[in-house]
C-alpha positions, -999 to +999 in steps of 0.1 A: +762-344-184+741-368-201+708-355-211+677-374-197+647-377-217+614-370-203+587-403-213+553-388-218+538-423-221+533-434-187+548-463-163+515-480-158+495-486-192+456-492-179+444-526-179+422-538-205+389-547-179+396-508-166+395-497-203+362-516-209+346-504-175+360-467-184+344-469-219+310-486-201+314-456-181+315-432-211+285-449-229+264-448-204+268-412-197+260-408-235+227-425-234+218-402-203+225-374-218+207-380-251+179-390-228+178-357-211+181-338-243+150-359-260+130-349-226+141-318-228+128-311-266+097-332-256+090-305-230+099-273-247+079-286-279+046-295-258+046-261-244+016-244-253+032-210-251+062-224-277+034-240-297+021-210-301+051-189-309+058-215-337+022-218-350+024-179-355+058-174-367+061-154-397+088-168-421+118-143-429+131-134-465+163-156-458+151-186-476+178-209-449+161-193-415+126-199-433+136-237-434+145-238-404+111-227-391+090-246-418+113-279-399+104-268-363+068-261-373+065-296-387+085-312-355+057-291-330+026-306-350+048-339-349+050-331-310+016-327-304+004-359-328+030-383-302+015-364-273-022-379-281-010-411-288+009-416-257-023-398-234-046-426-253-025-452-246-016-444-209-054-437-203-068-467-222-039-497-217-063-518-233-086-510-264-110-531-289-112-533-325-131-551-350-111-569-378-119-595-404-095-626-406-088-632-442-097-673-445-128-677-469-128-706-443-130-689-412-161-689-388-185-661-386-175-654-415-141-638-403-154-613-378-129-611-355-126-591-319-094-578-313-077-565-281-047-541-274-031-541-238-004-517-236+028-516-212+052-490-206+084-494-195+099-473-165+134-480-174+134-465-211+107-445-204+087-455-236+060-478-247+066-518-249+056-530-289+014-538-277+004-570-272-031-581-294-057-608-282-081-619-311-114-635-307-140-650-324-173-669-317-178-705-333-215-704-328-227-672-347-261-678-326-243-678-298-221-647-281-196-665-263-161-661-281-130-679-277-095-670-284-083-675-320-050-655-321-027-636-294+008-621-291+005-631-254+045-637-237+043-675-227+046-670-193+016-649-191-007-683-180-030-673-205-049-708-208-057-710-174-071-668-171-091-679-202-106-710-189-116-691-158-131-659-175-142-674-210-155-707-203-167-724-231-207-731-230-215-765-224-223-792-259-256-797-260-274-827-271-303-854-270-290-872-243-278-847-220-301-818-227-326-830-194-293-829-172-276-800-182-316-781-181-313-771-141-272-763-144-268-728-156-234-724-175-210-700-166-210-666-180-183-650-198-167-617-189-145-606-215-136-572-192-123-591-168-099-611-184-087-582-204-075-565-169-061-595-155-038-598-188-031-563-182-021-565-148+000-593-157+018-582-186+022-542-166+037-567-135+060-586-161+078-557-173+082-541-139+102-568-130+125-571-160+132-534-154+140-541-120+164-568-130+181-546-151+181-515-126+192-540-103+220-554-126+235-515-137+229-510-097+252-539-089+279-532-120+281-500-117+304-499-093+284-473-071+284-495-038+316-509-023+295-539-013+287-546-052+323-547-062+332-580-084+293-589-093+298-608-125+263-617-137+224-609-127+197-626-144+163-638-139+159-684-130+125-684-146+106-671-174+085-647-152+110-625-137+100-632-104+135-651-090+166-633-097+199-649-090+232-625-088+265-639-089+299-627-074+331-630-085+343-640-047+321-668-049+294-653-036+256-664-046+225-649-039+188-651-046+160-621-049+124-625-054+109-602-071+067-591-064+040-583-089+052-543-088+088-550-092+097-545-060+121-569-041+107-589-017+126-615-001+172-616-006+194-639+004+228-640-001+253-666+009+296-661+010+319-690+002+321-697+036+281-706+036+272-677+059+249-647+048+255-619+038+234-594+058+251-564+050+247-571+015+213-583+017+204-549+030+221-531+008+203-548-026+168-544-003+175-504-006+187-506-047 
């Protein structure tokens, strides 16, 4: 009898687009769970009853365990620094500072205003890098300012919010002074401009975390209808239209509101009929 030999490698080797969706797979399940576990510490650490085990821990003879208190006592103080920071900035997403710009040229003689608007993202679950607005006043004897620096995104339309909330006082001179006497400028409001940045920016970054909870919703492979979805991105520099792409041939089109939340879908087959089914089913994503 001839012997037969049992093959342990099997008939079928996996692909190599099931290999990178399995390893996909894998690091995304590695990023949720080192999520969870930085939550998790967050939590236990901002405890007050753990704080106060720590704070009141007596250090043991065995110079190792008494490291590793000294390094958890340092991580809880660390704890409780980040935990003020983030409560001020969630509580005060914009804040004012005084600063001095360093041109010997400068006007008023570098007294700058600065602002700080603050985002947070819901996808990360951490705080966007701030943006800054800086002002100054051209006119010492005057207290209208206008904007000298800013880390504004460009498609916040910051030139048109600051031509509505910080107009610039009218040029005054001999031969205009009698007709410009009865008209009474336009005040500035500084407050308001700030929250309508704010609001902006906050509705900016809602809506690129939706496009990319709406991409991992579409590529992950979760929904039979979202099989074969080859690319998600956003037409214009705003985030608000979103334009998802098949690898059927299908094409559709999402527009995206202020909070992030999808509005309006449509999506179209190869066959130039919508897709209502789908439609629906990247309304409920």
């Amino acid at each position: 009898m001839e012997s037969q030999e049992t093959s342990l490698i099997p008939e079928t080797q996996p692909s190599e687009e099931q290999l990178d969706v399995e390893i996909s797979r894998i690091r995304e399940q590695i990023k949720a769970l080192s999520q969870r576990r930085s939550i998790l510490s967050s939590a236990l650490l901002s405890s007050p009853s753990t704080q106060f085990l720590i704070a009141h821990a007596t250090p043991p003879s065995d110079s190792q365990k008494s490291t590793r208190i000294s390094i958890l006592q340092a991580r809880a103080k660390a704890q409780v620094r980040q935990n003020t920071q983030n409560l001020h900035r969630m509580c005060a997403g914009a804040t004012m500072f005084e600063s001095k710009d360093p041109d010997p040229h400068a006007v008023d003689d570098g007294r700058i205003i600065g602002v700080r608007i603050e985002a947070f993202s819901q996808g990360s679950k951490t705080f966007h890098p701030p943006y800054y607005l800086l002002l100054n006043r051209p006119n010492p004897t005057s207290p209208a300012v206008k904007i000298h620096r800013h880390t504004i995104p460009p498609c916040i339309p910051l030139p048109a919010l600051a031509a509505r909330y910080l107009p610039s006082p009218p040029a005054t001179s001999n031969t205009n002074t009698n007709k410009n006497a009865t008209k009474q400028p336009k005040p500035q409001d500084l407050s308001r401009l700030v929250r309508e940045l704010r609001r902006k920016i906050v509705g900016y970054h809602r809506r690129q975390d939706a496009i990319v909870g709406l991409r991992e919703e579409l590529r992950g492979g979760r929904r039979n209808a979202s099989d074969g979805v080859r690319d998600v991105s956003a037409v214009d520099a705003e985030g608000q239209d979103v334009k998802i792409e098949w690898a059927d041939g299908m094409i559709g089109r999402v527009r995206m509101g202020e909070d992030g939340r999808v509005e309006k879908v449509a999506v179209i087959g190869e066959d130039g009929k919508r897709k209502r089914g789908v439609e629906k089913m990247i309304q409920e994503a």
